[in-house]
C-alpha positions as CSV (number, residue, x, y, z in Angstrom):
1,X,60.0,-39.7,42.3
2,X,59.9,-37.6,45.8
3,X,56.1,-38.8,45.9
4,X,57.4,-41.8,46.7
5,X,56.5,-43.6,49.5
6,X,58.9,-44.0,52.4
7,X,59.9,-47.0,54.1
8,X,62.4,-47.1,57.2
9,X,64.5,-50.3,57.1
10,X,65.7,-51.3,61.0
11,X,68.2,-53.8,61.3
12,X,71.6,-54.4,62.8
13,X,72.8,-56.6,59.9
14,X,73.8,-55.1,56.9
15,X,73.6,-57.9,54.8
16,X,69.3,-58.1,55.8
17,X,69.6,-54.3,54.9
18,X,71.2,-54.4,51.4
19,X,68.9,-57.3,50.5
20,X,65.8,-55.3,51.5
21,X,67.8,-52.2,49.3
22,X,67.7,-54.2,46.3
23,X,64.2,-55.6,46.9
24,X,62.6,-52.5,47.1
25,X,65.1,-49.0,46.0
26,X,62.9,-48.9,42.6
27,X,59.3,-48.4,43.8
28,X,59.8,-46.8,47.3
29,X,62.1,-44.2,48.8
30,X,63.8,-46.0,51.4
31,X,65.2,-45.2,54.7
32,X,67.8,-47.1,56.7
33,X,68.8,-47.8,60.7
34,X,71.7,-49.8,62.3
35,X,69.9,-49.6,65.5
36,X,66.7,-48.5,67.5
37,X,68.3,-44.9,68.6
38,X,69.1,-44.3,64.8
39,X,65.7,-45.5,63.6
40,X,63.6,-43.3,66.6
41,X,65.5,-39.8,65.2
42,X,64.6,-41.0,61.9
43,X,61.1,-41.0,62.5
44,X,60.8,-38.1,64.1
45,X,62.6,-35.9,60.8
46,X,61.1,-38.3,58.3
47,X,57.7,-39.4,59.3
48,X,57.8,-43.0,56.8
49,X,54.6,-44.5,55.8
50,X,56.3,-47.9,56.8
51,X,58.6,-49.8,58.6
52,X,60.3,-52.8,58.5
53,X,61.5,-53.7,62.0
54,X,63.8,-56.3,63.4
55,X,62.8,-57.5,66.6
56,X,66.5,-58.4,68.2
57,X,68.4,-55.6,68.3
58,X,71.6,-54.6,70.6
59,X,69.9,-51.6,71.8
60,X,66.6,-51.3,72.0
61,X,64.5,-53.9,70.9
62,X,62.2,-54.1,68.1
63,X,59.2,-54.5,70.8
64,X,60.2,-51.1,72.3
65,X,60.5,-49.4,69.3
66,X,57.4,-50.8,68.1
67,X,55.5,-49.3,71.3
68,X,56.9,-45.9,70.9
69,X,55.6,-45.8,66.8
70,X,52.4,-46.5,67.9
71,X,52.4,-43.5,70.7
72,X,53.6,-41.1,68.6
73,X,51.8,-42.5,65.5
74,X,49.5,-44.9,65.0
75,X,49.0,-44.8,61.4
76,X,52.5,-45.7,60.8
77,X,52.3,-49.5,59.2
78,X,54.7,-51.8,61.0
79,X,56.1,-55.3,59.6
80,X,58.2,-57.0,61.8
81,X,61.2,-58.9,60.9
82,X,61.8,-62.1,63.1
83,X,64.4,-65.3,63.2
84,X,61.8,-68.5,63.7
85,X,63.0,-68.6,67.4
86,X,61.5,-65.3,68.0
87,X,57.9,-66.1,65.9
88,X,55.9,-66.2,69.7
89,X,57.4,-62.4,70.3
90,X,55.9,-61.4,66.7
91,X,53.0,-62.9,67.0
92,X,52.8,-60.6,70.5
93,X,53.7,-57.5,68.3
94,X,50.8,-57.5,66.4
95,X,48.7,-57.2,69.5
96,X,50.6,-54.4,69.7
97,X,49.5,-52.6,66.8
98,X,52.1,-54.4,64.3
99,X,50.4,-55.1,61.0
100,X,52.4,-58.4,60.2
101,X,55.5,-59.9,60.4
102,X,58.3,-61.6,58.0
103,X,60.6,-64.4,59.1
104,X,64.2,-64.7,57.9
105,X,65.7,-65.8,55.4
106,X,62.6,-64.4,53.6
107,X,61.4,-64.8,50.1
108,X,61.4,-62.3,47.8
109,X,57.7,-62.5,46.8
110,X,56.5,-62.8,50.0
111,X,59.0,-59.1,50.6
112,X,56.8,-57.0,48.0
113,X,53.4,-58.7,48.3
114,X,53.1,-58.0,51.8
115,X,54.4,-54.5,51.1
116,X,51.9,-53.7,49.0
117,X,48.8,-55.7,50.8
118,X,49.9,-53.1,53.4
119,X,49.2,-49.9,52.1
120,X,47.7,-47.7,53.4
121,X,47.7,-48.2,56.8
122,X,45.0,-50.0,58.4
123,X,44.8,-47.6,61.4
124,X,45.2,-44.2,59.0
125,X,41.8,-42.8,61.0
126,X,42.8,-41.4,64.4
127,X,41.2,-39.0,67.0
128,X,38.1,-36.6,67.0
129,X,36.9,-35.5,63.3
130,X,37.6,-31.8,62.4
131,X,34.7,-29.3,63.1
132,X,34.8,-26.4,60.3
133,X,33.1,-23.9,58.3
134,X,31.9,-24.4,54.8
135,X,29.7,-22.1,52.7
136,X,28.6,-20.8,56.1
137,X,27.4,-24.3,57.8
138,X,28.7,-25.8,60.3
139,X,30.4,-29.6,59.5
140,X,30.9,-32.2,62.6
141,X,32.7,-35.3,61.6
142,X,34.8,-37.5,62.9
143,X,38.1,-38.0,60.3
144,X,36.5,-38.9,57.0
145,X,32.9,-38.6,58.0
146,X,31.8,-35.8,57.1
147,X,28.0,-34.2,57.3
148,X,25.9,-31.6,57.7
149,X,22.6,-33.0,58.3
150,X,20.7,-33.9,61.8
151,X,20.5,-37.7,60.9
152,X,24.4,-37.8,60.9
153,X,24.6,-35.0,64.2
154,X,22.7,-38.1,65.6
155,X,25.3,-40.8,64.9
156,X,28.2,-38.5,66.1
157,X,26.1,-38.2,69.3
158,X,25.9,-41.8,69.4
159,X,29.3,-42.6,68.7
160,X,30.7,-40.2,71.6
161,X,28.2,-42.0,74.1
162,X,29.1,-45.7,73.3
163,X,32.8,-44.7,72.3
164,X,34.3,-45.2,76.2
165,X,31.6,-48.3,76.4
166,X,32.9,-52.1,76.2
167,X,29.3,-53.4,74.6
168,X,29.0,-54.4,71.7
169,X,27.7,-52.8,68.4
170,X,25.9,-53.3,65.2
171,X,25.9,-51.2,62.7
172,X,23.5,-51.4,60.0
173,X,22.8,-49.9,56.5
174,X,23.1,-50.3,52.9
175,X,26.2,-51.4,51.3
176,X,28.9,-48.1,50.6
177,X,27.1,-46.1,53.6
178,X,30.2,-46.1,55.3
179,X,30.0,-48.3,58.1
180,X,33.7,-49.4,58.7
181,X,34.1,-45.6,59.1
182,X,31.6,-45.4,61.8
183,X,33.4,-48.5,63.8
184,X,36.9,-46.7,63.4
185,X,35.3,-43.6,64.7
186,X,34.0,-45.6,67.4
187,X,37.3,-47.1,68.6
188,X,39.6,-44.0,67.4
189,X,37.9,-42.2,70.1
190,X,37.4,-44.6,73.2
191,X,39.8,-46.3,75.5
192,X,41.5,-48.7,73.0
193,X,42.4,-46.5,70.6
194,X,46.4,-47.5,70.8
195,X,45.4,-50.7,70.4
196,X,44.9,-52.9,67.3
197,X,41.5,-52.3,65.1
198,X,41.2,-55.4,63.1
199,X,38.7,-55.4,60.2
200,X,37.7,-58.6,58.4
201,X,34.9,-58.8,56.0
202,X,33.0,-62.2,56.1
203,X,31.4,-61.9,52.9
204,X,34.8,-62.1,51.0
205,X,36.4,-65.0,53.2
206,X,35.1,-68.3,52.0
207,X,33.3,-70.6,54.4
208,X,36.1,-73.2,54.6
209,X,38.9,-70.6,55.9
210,X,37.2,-68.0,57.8
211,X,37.2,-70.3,60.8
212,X,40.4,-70.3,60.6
213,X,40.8,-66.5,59.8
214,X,38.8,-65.6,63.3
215,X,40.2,-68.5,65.5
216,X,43.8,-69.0,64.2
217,X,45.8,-72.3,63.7
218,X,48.4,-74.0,65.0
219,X,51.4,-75.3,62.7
220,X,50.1,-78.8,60.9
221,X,46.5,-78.1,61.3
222,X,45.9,-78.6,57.7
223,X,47.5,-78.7,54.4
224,X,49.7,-76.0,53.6
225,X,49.5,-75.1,57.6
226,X,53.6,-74.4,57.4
227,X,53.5,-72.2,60.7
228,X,51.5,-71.4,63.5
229,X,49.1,-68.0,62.3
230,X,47.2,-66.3,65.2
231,X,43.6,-65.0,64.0
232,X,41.8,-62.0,63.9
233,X,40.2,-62.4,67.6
234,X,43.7,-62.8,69.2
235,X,45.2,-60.6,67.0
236,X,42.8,-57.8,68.4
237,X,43.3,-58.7,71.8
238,X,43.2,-55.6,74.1
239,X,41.6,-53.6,70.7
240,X,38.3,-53.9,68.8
241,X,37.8,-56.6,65.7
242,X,35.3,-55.0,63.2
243,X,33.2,-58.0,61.4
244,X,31.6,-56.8,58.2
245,X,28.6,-58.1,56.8
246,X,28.3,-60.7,59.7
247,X,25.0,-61.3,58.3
248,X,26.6,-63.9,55.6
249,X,28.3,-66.4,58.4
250,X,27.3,-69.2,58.2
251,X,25.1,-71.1,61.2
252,X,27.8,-72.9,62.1
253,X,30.6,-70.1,62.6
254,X,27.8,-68.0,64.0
255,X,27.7,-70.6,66.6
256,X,31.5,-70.2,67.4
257,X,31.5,-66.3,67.7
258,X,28.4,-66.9,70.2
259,X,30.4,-68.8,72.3
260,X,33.5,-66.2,72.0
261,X,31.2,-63.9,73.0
262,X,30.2,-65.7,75.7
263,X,33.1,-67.2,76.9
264,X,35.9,-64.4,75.9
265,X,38.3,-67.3,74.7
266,X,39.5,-69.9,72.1
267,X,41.0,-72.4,70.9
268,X,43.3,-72.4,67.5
269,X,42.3,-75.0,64.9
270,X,44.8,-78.1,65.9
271,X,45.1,-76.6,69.1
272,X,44.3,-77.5,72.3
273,X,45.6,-74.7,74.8
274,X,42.6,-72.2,75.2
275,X,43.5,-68.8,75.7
276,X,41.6,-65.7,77.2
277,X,41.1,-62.7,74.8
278,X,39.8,-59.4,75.6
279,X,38.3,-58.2,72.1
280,X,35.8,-55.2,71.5
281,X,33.6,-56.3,69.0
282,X,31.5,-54.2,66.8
283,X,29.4,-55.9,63.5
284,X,28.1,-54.9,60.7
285,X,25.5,-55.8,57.7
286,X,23.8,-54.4,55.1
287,X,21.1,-57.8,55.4
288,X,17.8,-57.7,57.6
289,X,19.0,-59.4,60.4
290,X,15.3,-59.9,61.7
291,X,13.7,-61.1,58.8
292,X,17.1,-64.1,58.6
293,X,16.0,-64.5,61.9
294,X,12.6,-65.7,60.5
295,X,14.5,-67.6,57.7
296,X,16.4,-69.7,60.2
297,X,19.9,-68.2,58.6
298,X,20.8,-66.3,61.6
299,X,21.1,-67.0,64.7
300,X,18.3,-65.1,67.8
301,X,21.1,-65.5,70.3
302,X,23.6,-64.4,68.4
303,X,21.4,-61.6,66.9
304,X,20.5,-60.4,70.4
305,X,24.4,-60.5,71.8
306,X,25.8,-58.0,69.1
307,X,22.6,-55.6,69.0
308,X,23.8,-54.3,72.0
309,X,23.9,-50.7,70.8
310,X,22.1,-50.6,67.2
311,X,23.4,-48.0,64.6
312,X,22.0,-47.2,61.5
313,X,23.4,-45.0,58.9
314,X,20.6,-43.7,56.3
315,X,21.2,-43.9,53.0
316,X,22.8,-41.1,51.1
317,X,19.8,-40.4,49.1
318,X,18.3,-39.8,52.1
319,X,20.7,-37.0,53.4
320,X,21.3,-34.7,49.8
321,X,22.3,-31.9,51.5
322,X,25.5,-33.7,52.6
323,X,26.4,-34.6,48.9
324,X,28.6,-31.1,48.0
325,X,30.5,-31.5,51.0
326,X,31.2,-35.2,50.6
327,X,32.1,-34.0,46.5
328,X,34.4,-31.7,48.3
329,X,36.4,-33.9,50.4
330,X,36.8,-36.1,48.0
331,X,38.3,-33.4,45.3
332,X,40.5,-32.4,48.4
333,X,41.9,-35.8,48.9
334,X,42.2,-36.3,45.2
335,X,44.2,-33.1,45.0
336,X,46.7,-34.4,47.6
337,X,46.7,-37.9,45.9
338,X,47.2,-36.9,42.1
339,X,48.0,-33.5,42.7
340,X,45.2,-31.9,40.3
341,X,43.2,-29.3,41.0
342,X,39.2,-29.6,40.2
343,X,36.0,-27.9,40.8
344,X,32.2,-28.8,39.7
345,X,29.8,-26.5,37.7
346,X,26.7,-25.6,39.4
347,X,24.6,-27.5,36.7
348,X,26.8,-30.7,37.2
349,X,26.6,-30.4,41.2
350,X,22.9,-29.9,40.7
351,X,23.0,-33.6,38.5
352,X,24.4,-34.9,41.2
353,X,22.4,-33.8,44.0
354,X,19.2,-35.1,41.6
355,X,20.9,-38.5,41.4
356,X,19.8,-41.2,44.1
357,X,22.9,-42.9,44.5
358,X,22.0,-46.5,45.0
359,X,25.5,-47.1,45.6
360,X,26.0,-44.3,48.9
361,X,28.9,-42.6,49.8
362,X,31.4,-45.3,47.9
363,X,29.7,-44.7,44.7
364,X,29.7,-40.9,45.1
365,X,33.7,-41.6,45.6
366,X,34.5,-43.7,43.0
367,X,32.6,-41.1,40.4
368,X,35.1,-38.4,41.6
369,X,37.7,-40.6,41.8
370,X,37.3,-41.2,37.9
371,X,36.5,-37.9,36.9
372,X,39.7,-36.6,38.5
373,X,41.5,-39.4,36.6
374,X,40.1,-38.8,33.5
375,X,38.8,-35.4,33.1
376,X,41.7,-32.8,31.8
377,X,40.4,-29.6,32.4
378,X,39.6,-28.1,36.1
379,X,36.2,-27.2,35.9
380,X,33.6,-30.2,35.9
381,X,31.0,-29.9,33.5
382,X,27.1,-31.8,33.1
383,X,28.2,-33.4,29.9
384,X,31.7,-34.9,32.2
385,X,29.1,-36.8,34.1
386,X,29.2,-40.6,33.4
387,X,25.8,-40.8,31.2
388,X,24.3,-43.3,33.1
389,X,23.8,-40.9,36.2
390,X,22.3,-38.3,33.3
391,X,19.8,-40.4,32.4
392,X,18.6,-41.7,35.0
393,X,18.1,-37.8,36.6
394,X,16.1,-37.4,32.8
395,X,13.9,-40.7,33.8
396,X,13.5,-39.1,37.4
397,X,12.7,-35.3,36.7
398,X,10.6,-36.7,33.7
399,X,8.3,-39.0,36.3
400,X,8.6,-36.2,38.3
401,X,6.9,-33.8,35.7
402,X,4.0,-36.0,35.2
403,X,3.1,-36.3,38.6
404,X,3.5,-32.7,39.4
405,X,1.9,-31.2,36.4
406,X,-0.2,-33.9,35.2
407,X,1.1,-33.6,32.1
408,X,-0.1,-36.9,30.1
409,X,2.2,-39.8,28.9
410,X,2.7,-39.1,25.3
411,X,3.2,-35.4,26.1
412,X,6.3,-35.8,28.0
413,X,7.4,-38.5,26.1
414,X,7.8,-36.6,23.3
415,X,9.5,-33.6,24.9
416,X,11.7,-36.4,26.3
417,X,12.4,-37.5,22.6
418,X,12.9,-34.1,21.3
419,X,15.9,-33.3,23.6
420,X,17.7,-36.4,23.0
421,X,17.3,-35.8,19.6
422,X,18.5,-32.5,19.5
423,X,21.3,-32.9,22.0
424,X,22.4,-35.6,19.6
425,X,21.8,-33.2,16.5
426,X,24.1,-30.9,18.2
427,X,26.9,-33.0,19.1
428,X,26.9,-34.5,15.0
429,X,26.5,-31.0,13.0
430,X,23.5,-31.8,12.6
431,X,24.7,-34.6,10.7
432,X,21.4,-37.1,10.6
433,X,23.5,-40.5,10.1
434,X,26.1,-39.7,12.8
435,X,23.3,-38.7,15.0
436,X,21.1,-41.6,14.0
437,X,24.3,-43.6,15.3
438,X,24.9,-41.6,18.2
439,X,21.1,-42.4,19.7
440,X,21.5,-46.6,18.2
441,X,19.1,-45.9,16.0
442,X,18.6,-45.9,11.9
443,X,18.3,-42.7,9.8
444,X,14.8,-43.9,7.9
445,X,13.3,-43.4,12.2
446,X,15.5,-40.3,13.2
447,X,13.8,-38.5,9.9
448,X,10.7,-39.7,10.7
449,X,11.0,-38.9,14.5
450,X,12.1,-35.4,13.2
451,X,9.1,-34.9,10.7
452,X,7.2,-36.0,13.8
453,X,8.1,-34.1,16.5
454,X,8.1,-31.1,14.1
455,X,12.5,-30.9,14.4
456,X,13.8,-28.8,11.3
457,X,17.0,-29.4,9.8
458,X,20.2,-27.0,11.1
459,X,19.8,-25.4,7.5
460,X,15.7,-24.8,7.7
């Protein structure tokens, strides 16, 4: 179980340190700290993926400690641990870089669901990409963006010059393009970059809480309001807050950001003390925000106050040549995650460099993602390709062939025919019923089809 990951527990009390022990010693390797002096050595030999940190302390506080994580490492995911006297000082944590905080006496539940909501770390992307060499090309990127191609050169570009900026940005593109990565890039590498990088998409918040989400409430506000919750925008303060798919707001909270914009402040819902916040903000959408604009669903002002600096990242159809490099990466990080080697075939990287990926650089992801889940052997083969991509390459390079060669309709539609039927001759023994099966079909039209098409039996 050394692939564990680790967690340093700091706090003075033992008892709060046994009960976290017995909480968590079956699914994480855990680390432990009487005081900040103990838990700053630790850190420095160990290097945990989390910590659990109590903010009064003899020593150092937990509000010390917490600032000196966040020099050294950033993507280190901090949870502090707070009496309810002390919830104003944790609430001032997380504008600190602390990812949330527990009060005591805790709940159990409340222990391991927040635990697992935060891996892995929301800040994991830090600093200037890598530049290297593969197959004899040159790669710019900034941490997991990777590219090859001039469109992308473009973006870097643009991300370097606005990086150090405080306007605001919208980045645009298809859904999977990688958009959050671009806004990580852009605040990884400017001014803020110690400070918090808040994401939130809109689309997944529904319209009655994401007021509350952005603005924060006060304790009573509503039912189930038990204590006071800052929101994204004040939890940001100082750092940048990353709204995806702003393009679903409503008109209403549209409104509200406007203002924010405007006014840099707010008001919690139930509040009434109105506080200054100084937030970089950078959207995103996949949605034509001009044509809503026609529609009356989004907001010209608005509109006109985040397309500051417009950024648009092209599809990955658009940008093939980057496709074996992002298939690269990927099998890299899936080697360090599950520890398997894997490589693709030439005629299966040439499958997927054919495919149009309507689902961009996610998509392309999740397939390797599977594969290396899936797929015992090492060497990635066509037929290991999910079948759907296959076909729909057939459908494309089949098009493709008409047009090119003017070959007519029924021409290619039977040599389209005849390898399907053959492949699934092939995979059967030639064993018509299986094969009849195998293509959803009866064996009365796969004989016919055969007589047809002039296909002779393995035997003939």
């Amino acid at each position: 179980m050394e692939d564990r990951k680790k967690i340093l527990i700091v706090d003075d009390e033992l008892a709060v340190r046994e009960s976290l022990r017995m909480i968590l010693e079956r699914e994480y390797k855990l680390l432990m700290a009487s005081n900040g002096e103990k838990a700053l050595k630790i850190l420095e030999k160990e290097h945990p993926h989390l910590v659990l940190l109590d903010i009064i302390m003899p020593d150092l506080n937990g509000i010390e400690i917490l600032r000196r994580i966040k020099e050294k490492d950033g993507a280190i995911t901090v949870i502090m641990i707070t009496a309810i006297k002390t919830v104003k000082t944790a609430v001032e944590s997380m504008k600190l870089g602390a990812y949330d905080y527990l009060n005591k006496p805790f709940d159990l539940n409340e222990v391991r669901l927040l635990i697992k909501k935060a891996f892995p770390a929301p800040n994991k992307n830090q600093g200037m990409g890598n530049i290297e060499k593969v197959e004899g090309k040159k790669i710019s990127g900034f941490d997991n963006i990777v590219s090859r191609t001039k469109v992308m050169e473009k973006i870097f570009a643009a991300i370097k010059q606005v990086a150090s900026s405080k306007a605001t940005i919208l980045i645009t593109g298809e859904s999977g393009t990688g958009k959050e990565l671009v806004a990580k890039a852009i605040h990884f590498n400017g001014p803020r970059k110690n400070r918090p990088f808040i994401a939130i998409n809109c689309s997944a918040v529904p319209e009655t809480l994401i007021e509350s989400e952005l603005f924060g409430y006060e304790k009573g506000a509503f039912t189930n309001a038990f204590k006071e919750c800052p929101g994204k925008f004040e939890i940001a303060d100082s750092g940048t807050l990353f709204l995806d798919e702003i393009g679903d707001l409503s008109l209403t909270t549209q409104a509200k950001i406007l203002r924010f914009l405007q006014e840099k402040e707010l008001t919690r819902l139930g509040g009434t003390k109105t506080q200054k916040v100084d937030v970089r903000m950078i959207a995103a959408t996949n949605k034509d925000l001009e044509k809503s604009m026609r529609e009356g669903s989004f907001r010209e002002d608005l509109f006109y106050r985040i397309n500051v600096v417009p950024i648009f990242i092209p599809q990955l159809r658009k940008r093939k040549d980057d496709i074996p490099l992002l298939v690269d990466h990927f099998l890299n990080v899936m080697v360090k995650e599950e520890g398997k080697k894997m490589d693709i075939s030439p005629k299966a990287m040439e499958i997927l460099m054919d495919y149009d990926w309507p689902g961009n650089v996610r998509e392309l992801e999740n397939i390797i993602e599977r594969m290396a889940i899936l797929i015992k052997k090492e060497v990635v083969l066509p037929e290991d390709l999910p079948s759907y991509i296959k076909d729909k390459v057939k459908i494309k390079f089949l098009k493709k062939s008409v047009l090119e060669n003017r070959a007519s309709f029924s021409e290619v539609k039977e040599d389209f025919e005849k390898k399907l039927i053959f492949e699934a001759l092939k995979k059967t023994d030639y064993v018509q019923t299986r094969a009849a099966r195998l293509l959803g079909t009866t064996r009365r039209v796969l004989k016919y089809k055969m007589d047809k098409l002039g296909i002779k039996k393995a035997s003939e």
